[in-house]
C-alpha positions as CSV (number, residue, x, y, z in Angstrom):
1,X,0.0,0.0,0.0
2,X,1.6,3.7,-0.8
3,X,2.0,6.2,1.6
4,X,-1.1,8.0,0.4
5,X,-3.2,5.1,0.0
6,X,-1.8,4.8,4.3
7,X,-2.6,7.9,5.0
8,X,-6.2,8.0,3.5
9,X,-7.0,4.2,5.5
10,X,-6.2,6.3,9.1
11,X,-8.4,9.2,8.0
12,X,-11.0,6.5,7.1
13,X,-10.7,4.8,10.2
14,X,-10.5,8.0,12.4
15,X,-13.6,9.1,10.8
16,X,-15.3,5.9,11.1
17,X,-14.1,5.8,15.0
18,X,-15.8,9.3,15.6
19,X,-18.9,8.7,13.8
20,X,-19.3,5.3,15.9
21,X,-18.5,7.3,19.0
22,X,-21.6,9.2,18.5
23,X,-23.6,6.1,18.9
24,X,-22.0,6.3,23.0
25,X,-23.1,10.0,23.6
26,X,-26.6,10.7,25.3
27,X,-29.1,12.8,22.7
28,X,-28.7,16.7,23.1
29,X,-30.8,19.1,23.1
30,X,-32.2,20.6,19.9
31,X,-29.4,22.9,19.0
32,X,-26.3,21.3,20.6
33,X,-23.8,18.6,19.7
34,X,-24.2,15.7,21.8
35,X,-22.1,15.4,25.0
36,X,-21.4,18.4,25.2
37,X,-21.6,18.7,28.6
38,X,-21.1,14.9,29.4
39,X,-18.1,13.2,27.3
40,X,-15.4,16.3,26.1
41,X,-13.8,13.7,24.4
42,X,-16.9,12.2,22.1
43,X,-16.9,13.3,19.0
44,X,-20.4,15.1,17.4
45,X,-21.4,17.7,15.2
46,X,-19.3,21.1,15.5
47,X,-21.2,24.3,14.8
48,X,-19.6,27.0,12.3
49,X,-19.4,30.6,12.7
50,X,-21.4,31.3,10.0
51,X,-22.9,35.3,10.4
52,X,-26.0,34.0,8.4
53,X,-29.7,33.4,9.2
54,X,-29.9,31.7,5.9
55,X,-31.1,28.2,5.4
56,X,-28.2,25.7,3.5
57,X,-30.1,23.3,1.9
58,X,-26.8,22.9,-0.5
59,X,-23.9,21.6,0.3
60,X,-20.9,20.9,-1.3
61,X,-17.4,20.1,0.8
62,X,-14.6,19.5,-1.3
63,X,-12.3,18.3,1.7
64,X,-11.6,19.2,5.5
65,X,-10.6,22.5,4.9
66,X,-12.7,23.6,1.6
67,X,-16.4,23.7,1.6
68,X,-19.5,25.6,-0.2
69,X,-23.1,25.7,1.0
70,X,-25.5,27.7,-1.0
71,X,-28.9,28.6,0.6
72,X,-32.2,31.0,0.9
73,X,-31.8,34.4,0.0
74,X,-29.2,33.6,-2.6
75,X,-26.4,33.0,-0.2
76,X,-23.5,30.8,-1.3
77,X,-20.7,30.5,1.9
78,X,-17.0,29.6,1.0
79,X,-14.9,28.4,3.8
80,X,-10.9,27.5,3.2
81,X,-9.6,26.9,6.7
82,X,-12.1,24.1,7.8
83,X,-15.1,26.2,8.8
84,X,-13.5,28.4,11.5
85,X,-14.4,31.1,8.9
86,X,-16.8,31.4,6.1
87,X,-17.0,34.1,3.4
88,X,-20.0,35.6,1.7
89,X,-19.4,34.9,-2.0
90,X,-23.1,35.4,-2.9
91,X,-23.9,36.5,-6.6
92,X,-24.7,40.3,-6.9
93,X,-28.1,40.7,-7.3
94,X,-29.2,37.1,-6.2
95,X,-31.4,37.5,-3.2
96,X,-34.3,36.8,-4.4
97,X,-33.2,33.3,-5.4
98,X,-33.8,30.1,-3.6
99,X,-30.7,28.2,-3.2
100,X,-31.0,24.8,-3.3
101,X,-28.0,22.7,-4.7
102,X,-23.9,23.0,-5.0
103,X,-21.5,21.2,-6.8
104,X,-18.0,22.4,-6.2
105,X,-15.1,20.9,-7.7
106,X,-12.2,22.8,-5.6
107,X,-11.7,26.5,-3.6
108,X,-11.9,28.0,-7.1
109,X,-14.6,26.3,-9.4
110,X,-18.1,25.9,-8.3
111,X,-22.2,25.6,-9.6
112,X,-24.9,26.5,-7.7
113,X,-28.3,25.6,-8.9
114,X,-31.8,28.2,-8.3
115,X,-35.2,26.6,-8.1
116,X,-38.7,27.7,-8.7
117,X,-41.0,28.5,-11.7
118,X,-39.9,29.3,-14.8
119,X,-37.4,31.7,-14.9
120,X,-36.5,31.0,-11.1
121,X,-34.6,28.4,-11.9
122,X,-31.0,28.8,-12.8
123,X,-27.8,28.0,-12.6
124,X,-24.6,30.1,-11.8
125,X,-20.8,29.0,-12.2
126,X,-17.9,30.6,-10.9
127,X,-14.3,30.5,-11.5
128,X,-12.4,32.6,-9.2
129,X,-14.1,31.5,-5.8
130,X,-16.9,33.5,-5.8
131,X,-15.6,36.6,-7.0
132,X,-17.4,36.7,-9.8
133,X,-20.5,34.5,-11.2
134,X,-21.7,33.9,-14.9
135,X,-25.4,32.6,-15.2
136,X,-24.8,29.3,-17.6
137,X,-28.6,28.8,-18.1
138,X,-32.2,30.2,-17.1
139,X,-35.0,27.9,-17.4
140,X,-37.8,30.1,-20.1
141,X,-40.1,27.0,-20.1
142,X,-43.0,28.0,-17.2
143,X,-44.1,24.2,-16.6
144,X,-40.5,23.4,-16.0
145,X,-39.2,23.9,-11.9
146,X,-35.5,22.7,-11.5
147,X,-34.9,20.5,-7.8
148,X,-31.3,19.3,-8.2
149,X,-28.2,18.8,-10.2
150,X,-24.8,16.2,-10.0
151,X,-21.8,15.9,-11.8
152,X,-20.1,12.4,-12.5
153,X,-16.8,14.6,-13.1
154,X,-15.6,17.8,-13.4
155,X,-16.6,18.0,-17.1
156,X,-20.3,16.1,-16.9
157,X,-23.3,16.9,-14.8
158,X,-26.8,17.0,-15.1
159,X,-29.7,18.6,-13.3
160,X,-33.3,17.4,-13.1
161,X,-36.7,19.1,-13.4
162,X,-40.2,18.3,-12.3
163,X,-42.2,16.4,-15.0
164,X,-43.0,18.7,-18.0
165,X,-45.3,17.1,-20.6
166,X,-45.7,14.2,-18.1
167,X,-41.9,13.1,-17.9
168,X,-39.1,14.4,-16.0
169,X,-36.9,17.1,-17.7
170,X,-33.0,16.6,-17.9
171,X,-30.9,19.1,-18.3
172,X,-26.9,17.9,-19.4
173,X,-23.5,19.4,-19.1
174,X,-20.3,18.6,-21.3
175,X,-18.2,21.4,-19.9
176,X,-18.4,21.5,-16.1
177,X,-21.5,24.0,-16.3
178,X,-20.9,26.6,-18.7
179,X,-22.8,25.2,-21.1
180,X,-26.7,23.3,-20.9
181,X,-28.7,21.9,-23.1
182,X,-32.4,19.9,-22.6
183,X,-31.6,16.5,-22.8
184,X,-34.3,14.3,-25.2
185,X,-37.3,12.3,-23.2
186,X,-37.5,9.3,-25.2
187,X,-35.9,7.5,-22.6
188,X,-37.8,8.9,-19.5
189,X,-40.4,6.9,-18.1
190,X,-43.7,8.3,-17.9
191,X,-44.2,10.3,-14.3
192,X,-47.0,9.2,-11.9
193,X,-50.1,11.7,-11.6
194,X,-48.9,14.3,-8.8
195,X,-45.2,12.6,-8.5
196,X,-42.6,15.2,-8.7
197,X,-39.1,15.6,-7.1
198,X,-38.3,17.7,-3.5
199,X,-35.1,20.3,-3.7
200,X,-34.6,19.5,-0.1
201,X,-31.2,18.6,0.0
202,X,-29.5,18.7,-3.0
203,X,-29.8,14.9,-3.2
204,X,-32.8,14.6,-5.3
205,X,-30.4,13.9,-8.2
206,X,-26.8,11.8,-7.3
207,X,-24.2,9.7,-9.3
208,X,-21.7,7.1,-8.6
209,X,-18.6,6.6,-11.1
210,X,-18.6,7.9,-14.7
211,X,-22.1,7.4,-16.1
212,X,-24.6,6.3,-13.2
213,X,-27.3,8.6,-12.1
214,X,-30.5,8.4,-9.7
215,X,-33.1,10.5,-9.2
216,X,-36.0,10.4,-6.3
217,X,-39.7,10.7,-6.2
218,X,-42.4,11.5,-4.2
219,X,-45.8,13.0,-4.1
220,X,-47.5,10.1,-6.2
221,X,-48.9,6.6,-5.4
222,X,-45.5,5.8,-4.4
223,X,-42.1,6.7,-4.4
224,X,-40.1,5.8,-6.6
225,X,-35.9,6.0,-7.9
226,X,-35.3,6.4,-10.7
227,X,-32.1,5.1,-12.7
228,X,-30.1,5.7,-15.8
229,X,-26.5,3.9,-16.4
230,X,-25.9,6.0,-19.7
231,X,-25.5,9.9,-18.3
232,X,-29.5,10.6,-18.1
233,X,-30.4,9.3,-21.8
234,X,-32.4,5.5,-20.8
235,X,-34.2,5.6,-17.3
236,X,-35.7,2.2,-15.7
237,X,-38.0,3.5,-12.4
238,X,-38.6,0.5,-9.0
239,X,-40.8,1.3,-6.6
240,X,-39.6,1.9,-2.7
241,X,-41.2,1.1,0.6
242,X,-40.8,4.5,1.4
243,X,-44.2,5.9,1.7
244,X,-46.0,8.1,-0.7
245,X,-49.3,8.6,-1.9
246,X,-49.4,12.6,-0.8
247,X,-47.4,15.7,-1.9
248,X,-45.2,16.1,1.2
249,X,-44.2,12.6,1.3
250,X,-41.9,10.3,-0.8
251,X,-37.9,9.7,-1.3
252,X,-36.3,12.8,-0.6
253,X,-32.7,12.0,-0.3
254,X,-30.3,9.5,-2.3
255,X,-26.7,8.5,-1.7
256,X,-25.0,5.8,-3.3
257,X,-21.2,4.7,-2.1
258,X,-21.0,2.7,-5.4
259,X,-23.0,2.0,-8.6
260,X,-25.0,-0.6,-6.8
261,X,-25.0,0.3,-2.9
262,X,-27.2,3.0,-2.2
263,X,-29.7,4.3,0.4
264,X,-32.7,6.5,0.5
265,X,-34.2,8.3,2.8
266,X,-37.8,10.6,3.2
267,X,-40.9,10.6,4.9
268,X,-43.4,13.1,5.2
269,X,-41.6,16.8,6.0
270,X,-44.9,18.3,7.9
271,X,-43.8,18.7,11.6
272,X,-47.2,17.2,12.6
273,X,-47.1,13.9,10.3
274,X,-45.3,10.7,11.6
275,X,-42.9,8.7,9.1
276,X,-42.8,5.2,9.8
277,X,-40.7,4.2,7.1
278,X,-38.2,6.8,6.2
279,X,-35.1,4.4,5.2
280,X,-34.6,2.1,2.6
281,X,-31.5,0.0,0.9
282,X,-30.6,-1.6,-2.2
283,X,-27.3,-3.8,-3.3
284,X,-28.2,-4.0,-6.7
285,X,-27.6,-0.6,-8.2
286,X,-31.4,0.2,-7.1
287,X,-33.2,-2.1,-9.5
288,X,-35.2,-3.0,-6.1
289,X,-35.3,-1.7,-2.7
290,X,-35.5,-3.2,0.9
291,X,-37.6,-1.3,4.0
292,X,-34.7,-0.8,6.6
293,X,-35.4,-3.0,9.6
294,X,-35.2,0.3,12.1
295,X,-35.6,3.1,9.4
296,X,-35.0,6.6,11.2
297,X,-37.5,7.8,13.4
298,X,-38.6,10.8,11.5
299,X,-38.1,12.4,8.1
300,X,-35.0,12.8,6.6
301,X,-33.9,15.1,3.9
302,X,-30.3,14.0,3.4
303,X,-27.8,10.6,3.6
304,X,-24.0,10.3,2.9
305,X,-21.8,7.3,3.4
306,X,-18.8,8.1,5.4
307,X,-15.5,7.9,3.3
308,X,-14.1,4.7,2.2
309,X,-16.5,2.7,4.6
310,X,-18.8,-0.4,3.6
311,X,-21.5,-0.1,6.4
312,X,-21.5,3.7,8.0
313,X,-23.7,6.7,6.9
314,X,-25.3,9.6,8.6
315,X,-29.0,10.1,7.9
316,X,-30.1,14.3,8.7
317,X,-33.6,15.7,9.1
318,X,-35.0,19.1,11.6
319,X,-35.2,16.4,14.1
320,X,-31.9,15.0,14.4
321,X,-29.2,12.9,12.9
322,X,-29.1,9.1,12.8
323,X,-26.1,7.2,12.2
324,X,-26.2,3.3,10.6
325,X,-23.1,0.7,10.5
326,X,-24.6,-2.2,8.5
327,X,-25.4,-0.3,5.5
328,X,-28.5,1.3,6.3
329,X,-30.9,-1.6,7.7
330,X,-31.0,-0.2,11.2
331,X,-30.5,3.1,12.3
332,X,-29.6,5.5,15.2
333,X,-30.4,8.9,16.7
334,X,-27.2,10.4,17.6
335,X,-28.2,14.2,17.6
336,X,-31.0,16.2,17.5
337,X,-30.3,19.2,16.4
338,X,-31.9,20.3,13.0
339,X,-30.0,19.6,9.5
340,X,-31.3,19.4,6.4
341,X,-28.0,18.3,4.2
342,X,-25.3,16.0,5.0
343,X,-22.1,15.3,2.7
344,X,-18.4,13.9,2.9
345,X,-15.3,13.9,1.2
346,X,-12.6,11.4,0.6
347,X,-10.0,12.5,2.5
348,X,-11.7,12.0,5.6
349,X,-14.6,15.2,6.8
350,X,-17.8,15.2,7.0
351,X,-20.2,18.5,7.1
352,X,-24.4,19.0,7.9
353,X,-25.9,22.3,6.8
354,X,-29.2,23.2,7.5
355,X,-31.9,26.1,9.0
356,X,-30.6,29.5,11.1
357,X,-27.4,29.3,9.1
358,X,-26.7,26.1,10.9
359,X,-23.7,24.5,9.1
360,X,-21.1,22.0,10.9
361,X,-18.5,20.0,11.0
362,X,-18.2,16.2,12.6
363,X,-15.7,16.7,15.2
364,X,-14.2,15.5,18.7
365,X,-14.7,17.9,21.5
């Protein structure tokens, strides 16, 4: 094994060991990391000074010391010392956009994606770490509403839309987001009456290696994920356990540590509703899914495996976080303070953004 190969199995392992150490802390208050006041050596979530009432439902860390989170009032954050300090990179003129998705590719080159109606939806690149933004494409089609976007590299991405002419819309990339262009539906499957995607977390849309993409459903008779193994041209939908069968529930976030281990994750997002199935897993590149044995115990909005592991993953919602180590079949609360967004990188960090400018890192105290 090389020296980097080394150095990236201790990061694994160290991240692995704190993520597991949550599962030893007592639940904190809404609000706080988790032994706080009981363990100062467990590790939990970390708050960030962020200066920022804005809620970070995008979130894109590129490693421990380089993240981007882009929110309401068209905020996007930059932080290149870990999160000790975050600078407001926000487009001029952007606060009346919504936020909802970032894709960052290092301290320099990054794409945020706007939702909404028609001309709501956008997206913006920069090049020069905010310093300057160039709108790459602004949706003109009324039915269309934009949710979420991923890139398989730094050259391809897509983004998805709501169903327009009963299918969903993709929108394709060739030139790490400078360029868009509408992608043909021939090879959509036909939407379910009232389905549609949630721009929750900027997980409605995720890849895994060079050409596979999934994309998640709710509001129909059931929820559903959607698959394509050819960058968005040919889709094949399976149905989840994850309940449906109303506009505020369904699968609202997706993460896949390979191109056939993934889990989802959802509910019903009204504060008043229960969820009694919120998690689900598949080993088989999602062409069926398995109800997790103990799903979370609430909505969730966002799922990411930690880095380099087989078996952990952090599930976030406004109620908490839960943390699973056999691959998402049972699950955890570890913290219950409010995230909407969860994310990792490969050399070894993992972040949570959310509501009140809440973003954070996982950390020992």
């Amino acid at each position: 094994m090389t020296s980097m190969g080394n150095t990236r199995r201790m990061m694994s392992v160290g991240l692995i060991g704190a993520a597991l150490a949550l599962t030893l802390a007592a639940p904190a208050r809404a609000g706080e990391t988790p032994t706080a006041a009981t363990d100062r050596n467990a590790a939990g979530w970390e708050l960030t000074p962020t200066g920022t009432d804005a809620r970070f439902r995008g979130l894109a860390p590129v490693d421990r010391r380089t993240a981007w989170a882009a929110g309401s009032k068209g905020t996007v954050l930059l932080t290149t010392d870990g999160g000790r300090s975050w600078r407001n990179v926000s487009p001029p003129g952007a606060g009346e956009l919504e936020f909802r998705d970032v894709e960052a590719f290092d301290a320099r080159r990054a794409v945020v994606l706007a939702i909404g109606e028609g001309e709501a939806s956008r997206v913006l690149r920069t090049e020069d770490g905010g310093a300057t933004w160039t709108e790459s494409f602004r949706n003109t089609d009324p039915r269309a509403f934009y949710d979420c976007m991923t890139f398989f590299d730094r050259r391809h991405g897509l983004a998805m839309s709501d169903p327009v002419d009963g299918k969903y819309r993709i929108l394709a990339t060739r030139d790490g987001g400078r360029s868009w262009q509408v992608l043909p539906n021939a090879g959509m499957p036909d939407a379910l009456p009232g389905e549609a995607g949630f721009a929750a977390s900027g997980q409605c849309l995720v890849s895994a290696g060079p050409r596979d993409v999934w994309l998640a459903t709710g509001g129909g008779a059931t929820a559903r994920v959607l698959h394509s193994s050819d960058r968005g041209l040919t889709w094949t939908a399976t149905v989840t356990p994850i309940p449906a069968g109303d506009p505020a529930r369904g699968v609202f976030g997706l993460a896949f540590r390979d191109r056939a281990h993934g889990i989802a994750v959802g509910g019903d997002y009204r504060k008043d509703q229960p969820s009694p199935q919120a998690g689900a897993v598949t080993g088989n590149g999602g062409r069926g899914w398995s109800a997790s044995a103990t799903p979370p115990p609430a909505y969730r909005s966002g799922v990411a495996w930690l880095p380099h592991s087989r078996d952990a993953a952090l599930a976030v919602g406004p109620t908490g976080t839960d943390l699973t180590t056999d691959g998402g079949r049972t699950w955890r609360t570890v913290d219950t303070g409010s995230y909407d967004t969860v994310d990792c990188t490969p050399d070894g960090s993992c972040w949570a953004a959310g509501e009140k400018g809440r973003i954070a890192r996982l950390g020992r105290h």
